[in-house]
C-alpha positions in Angstrom: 172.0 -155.3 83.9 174.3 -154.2 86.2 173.7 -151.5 88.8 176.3 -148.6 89.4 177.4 -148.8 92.8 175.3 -146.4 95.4 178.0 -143.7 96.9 178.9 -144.0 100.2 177.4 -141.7 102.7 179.3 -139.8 105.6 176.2 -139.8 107.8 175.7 -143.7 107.9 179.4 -143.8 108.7 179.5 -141.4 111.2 176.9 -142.8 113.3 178.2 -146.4 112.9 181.2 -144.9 114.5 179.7 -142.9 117.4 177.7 -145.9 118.1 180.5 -148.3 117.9 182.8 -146.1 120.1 179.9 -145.7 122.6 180.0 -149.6 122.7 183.9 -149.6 123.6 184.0 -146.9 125.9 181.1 -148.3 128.0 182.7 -151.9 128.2 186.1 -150.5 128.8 185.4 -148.2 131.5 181.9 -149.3 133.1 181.6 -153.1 132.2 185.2 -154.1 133.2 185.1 -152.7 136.5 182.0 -155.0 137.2 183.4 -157.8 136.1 186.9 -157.0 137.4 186.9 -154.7 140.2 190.7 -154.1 139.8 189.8 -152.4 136.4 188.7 -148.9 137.7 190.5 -145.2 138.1 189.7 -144.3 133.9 189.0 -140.2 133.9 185.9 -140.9 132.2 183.2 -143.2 133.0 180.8 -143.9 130.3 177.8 -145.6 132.1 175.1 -144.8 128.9 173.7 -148.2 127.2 172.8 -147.1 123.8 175.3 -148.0 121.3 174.6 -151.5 120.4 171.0 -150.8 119.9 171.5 -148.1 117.6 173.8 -150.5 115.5 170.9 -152.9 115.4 169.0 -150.1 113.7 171.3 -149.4 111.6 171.7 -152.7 110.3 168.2 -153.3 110.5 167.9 -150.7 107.8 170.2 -151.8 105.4 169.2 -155.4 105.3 165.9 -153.8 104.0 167.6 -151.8 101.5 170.0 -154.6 100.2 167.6 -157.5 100.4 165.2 -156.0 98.2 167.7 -156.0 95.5 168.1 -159.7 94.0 168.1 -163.6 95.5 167.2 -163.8 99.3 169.4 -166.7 99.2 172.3 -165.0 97.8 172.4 -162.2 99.7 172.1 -164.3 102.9 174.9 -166.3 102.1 176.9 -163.0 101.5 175.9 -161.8 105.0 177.5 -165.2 106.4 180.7 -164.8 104.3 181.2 -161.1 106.0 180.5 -162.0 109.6 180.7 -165.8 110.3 184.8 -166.4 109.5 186.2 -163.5 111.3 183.5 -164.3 114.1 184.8 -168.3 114.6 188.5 -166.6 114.5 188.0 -164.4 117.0 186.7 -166.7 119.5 189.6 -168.8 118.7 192.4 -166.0 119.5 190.0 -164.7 122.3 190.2 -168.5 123.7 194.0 -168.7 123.8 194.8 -165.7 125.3 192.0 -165.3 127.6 193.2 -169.0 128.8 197.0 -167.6 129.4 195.8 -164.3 131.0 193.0 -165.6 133.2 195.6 -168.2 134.9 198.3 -165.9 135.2 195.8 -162.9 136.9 194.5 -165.9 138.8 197.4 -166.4 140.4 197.6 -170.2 139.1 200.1 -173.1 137.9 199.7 -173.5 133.8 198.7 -177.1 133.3 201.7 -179.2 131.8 201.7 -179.4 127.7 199.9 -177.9 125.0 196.6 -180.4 125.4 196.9 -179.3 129.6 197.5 -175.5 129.0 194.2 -175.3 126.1 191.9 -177.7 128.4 193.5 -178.7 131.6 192.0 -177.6 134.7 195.1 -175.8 136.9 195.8 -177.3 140.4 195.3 -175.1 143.2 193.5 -172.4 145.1 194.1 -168.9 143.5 196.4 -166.8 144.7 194.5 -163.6 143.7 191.4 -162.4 145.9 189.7 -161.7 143.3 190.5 -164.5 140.3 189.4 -164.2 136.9 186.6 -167.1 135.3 189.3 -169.8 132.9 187.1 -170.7 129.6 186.4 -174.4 129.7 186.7 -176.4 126.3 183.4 -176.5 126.4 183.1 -172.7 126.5 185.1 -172.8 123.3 182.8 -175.1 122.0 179.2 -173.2 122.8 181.0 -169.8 121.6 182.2 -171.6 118.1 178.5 -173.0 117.7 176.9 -169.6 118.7 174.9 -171.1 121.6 176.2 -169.5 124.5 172.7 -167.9 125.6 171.1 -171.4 125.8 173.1 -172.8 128.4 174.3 -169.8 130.5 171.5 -170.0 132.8 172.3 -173.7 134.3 176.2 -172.7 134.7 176.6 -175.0 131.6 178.6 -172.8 129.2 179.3 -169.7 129.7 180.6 -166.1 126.7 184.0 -165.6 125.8 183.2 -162.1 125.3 179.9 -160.2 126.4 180.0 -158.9 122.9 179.1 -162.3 121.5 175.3 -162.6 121.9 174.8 -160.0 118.9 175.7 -162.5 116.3 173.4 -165.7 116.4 170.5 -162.9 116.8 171.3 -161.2 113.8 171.9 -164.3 111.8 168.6 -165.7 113.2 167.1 -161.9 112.0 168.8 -162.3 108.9 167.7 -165.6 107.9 164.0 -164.9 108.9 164.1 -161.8 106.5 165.5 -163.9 103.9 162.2 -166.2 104.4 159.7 -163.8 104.5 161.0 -161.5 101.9 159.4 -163.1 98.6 156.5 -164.1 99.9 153.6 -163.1 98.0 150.9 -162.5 100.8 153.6 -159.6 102.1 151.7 -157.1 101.4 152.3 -152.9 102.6 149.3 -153.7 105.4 150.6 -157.2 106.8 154.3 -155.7 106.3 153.1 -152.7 108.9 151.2 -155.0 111.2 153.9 -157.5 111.3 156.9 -154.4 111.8 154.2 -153.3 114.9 154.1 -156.6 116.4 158.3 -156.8 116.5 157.6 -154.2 118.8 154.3 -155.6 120.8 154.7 -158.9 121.4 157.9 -159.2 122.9 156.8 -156.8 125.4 153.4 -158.3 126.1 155.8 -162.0 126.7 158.0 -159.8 128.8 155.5 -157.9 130.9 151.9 -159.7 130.7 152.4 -163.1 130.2 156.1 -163.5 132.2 155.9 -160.5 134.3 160.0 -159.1 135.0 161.2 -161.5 138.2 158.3 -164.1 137.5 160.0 -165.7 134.1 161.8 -169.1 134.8 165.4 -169.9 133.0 163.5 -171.7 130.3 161.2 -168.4 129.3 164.4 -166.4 129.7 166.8 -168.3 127.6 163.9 -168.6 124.5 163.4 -164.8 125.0 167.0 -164.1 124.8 168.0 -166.8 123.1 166.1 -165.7 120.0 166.5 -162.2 120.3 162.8 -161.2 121.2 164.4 -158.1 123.1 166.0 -156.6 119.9 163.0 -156.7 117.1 161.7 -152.5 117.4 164.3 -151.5 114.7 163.1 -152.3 111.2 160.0 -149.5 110.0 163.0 -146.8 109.3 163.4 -148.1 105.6 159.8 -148.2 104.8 159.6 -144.3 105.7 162.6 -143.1 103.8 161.2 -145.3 100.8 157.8 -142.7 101.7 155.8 -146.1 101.9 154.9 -144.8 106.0 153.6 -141.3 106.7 155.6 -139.2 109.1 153.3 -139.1 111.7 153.2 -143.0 111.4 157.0 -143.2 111.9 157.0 -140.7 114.6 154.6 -143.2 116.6 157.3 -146.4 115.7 160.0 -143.7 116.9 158.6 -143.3 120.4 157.5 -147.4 120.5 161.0 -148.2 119.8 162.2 -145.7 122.3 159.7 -147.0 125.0 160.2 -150.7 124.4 164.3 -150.2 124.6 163.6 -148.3 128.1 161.4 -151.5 128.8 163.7 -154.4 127.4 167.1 -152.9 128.9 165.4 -151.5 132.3 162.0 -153.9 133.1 161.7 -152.4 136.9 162.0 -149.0 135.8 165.3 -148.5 138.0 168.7 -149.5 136.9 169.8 -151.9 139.1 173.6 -152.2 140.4 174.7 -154.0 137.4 173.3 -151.6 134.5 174.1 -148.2 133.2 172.2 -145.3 133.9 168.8 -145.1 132.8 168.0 -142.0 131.4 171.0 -141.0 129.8 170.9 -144.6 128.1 167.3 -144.0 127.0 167.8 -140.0 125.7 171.0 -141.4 124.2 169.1 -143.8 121.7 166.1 -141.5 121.1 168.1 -139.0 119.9 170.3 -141.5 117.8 167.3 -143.2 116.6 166.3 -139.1 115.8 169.4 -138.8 114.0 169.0 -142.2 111.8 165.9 -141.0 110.7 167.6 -138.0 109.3 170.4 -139.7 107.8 167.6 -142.5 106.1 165.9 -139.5 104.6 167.6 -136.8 104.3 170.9 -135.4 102.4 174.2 -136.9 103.2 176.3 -134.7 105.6 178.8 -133.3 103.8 179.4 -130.4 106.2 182.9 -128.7 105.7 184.5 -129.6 109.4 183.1 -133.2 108.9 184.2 -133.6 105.5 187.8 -132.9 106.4 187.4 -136.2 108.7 185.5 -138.1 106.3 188.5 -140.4 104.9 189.2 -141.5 108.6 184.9 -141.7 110.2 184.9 -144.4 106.9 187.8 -145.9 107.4 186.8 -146.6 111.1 183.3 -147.6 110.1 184.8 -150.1 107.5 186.8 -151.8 110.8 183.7 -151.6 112.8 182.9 -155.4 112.7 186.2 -156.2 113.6 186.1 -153.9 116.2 183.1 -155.2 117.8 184.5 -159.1 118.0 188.1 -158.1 119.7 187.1 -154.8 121.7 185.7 -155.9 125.2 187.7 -159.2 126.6 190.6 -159.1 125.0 190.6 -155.2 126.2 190.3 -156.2 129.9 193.2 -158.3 129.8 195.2 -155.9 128.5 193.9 -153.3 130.7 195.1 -155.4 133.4 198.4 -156.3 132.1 198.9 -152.3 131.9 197.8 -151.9 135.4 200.1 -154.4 136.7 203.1 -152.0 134.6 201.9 -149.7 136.5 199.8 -147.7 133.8 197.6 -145.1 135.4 194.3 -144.5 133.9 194.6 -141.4 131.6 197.1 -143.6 129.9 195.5 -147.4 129.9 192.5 -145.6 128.5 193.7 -144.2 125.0 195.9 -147.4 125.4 193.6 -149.8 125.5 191.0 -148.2 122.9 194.0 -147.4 120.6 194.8 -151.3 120.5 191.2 -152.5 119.7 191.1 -150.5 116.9 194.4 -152.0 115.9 192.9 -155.4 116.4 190.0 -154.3 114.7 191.7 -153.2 111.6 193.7 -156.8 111.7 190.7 -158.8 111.7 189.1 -156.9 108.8 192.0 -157.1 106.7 193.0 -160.2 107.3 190.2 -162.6 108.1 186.7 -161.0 107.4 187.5 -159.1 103.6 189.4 -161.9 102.2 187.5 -164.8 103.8 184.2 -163.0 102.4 186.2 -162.6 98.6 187.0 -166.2 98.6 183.6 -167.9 99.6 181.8 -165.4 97.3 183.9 -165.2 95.0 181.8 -167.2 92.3 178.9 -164.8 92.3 178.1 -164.1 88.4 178.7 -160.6 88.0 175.5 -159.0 86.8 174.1 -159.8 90.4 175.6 -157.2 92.3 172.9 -156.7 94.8 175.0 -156.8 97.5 178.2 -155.5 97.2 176.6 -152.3 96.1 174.7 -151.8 99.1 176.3 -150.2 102.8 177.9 -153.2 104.8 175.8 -154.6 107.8 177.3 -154.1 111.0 176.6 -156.5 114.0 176.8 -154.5 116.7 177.9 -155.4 120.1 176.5 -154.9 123.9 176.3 -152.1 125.7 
């Protein structure tokens, strides 16, 4: 018998949002300027890694609450019609342009014909002192077939877009939830013991068996590579269902928070390359607080944030889309605007402004339709996932 469809909640929206924005904001004004030194002079400076963890927990949550409801099988294919087109065509646009835009910055000749300017190596020392990395076809390649973390370490492949590890970890999370699901021997006890040792294990790999400097490329990529860094997000469900006591949550609360201090910082020190350290780690406890809240308490239909509701959804709806255009395709145009001549104050709201654009584009046009049409033969008294919140795949931080 069909199901009426849940309501959507403001507070599951509006943290989606904060989170995704603190995502942008950290790669557009701390991340580029690593990567591109050039990329610098922003009036803010957002150097707090804690928004792509917190949309892990999110969508840790709601594939919990939406795969409870019908076929494992049909709601994993569901979660690869929403994320897996718009995903293979924005590495696709993010190929082409960052091809054009790293040559030109570079200071480079374009190779001769379409085949030369898509593959071709340019001829040439750079002209710019400090050149930007041109994708390879084989980049395109390891970024279409998700395997980017598995070669990165020997030079052999390398992201289009930092953003892109999320992906093949969540579909790897998703399909083992899919597995495990209707298994009989899941029982409340094992369920608990197995949530604890998402949270143990990795960090016993990470700091017992492969103490942080020790771990050789092939410990690294297989950590990585399969997401063992990410797995202390999934006991939130089982608390707002009231099948974990509160003082049992409040002890997965503080694990989670100690094991993303752990994962993100392993020397206790941020080194050159990270954000800062404590405002990263308050930053997701008290996110992770506020998740908690919003899994089991009312919705927040406050009267200053209800005025803004229409817009925190609409920007929530957009967030996936976001996520896959925001960070490279953000630094080339950052850079094309500093060459104009764009100060900061302006590149800023600029750049931000056109990845939401972007965003907007992909969702409409690639990941909503290309989702209707490969699901579009589900029989209609299995609604199990279209009533439930959509999963968002967050993005680094």
């Amino acid at each position: 018998m069909p199901t009426s469809p849940t309501p959507r909640r403001i507070s599951w929206d509006l943290l989606r949002v904060v989170a995704v924005f603190a995502v942008v904001l950290g790669h557009v004004t701390h991340q580029g300027a690593l990567l591109h030194p050039e990329l610098t002079g922003y009036p803010i400076r957002v150097t707090a890694q804690f928004g792509a963890a917190i949309l892990l927990v999110i969508s840790a949550f709601f594939v919990c609450a939406s795969l409870r409801k019908g076929n494992p099988g049909r709601w994993l294919w569901n979660r690869v019609a929403r994320l897996v087109p718009a995903y293979l065509v924005a590495v696709l646009v993010t190929y082409v342009i960052t091809r054009w835009a790293a040559i030109s910055f570079s200071g480079l000749p374009y190779p001769p014909g379409v085949t030369g300017f898509l593959f071709g190596v340019p001829q040439g020392p750079p002209t710019n002192p400090s050149p930007w990395y041109i994708p390879t076809w084989l980049d395109l390649v390891a970024n279409l077939g998700m395997v980017q973390e598995w070669g990165i370490r020997w030079d052999a492949f390398y992201y289009l877009d930092g953003s892109y590890w999320t992906l093949p970890v969540q579909l790897l999370a998703f399909t083992g939830a899919a597995l495990l699901w209707p298994r009989s021997w899941r029982t409340h006890r094992l369920t608990v013991a197995l949530l604890w040792a998402l949270i143990l294990v990795p960090l016993a790999l990470r700091f017992l068996v492969f103490p942080p400097g020790t771990a050789g490329p092939v410990v690294e990529t297989f950590f990585y590579g399969l997401g063992l860094h990410r797995l202390h997000v999934f006991a939130i469900w089982l608390w707002a269902q009231r099948r974990l006591k509160t003082w049992h949550i409040a002890l997965f609360v503080v694990a989670a928070v100690a094991a993303q201090d752990l994962q993100v910082f392993p020397f206790h020190v941020a080194l050159p390359q990270d954000a800062l350290r404590w405002p990263s780690t308050i930053g997701f406890a008290v996110l992770l607080l506020l998740v908690c809240v919003a899994a089991r308490g009312a919705d927040w239909r406050f009267p200053g944030l209800a005025r803004i509701a229409p817009a925190v959804t609409w920007l929530a709806g957009i967030s996936y889309g976001l996520y896959l255009v925001h960070q490279e395709l953000g630094y080339i145009l950052a850079r094309a605007l500093l060459d104009l001549g764009l100060p900061g104050w302006l590149r800023l709201p600029a750049v931000v402004g056109a990845a939401v654009l972007a965003g907007w584009a992909v969702t409409a046009g690639v990941e909503r339709p290309a989702h209707r049409w490969l699901t579009r033969r589900r029989k209609p008294e299995e609604p199990q996932v279209k009533d439930a919140e959509p999963v968002f795949v967050g993005g680094g931080s």
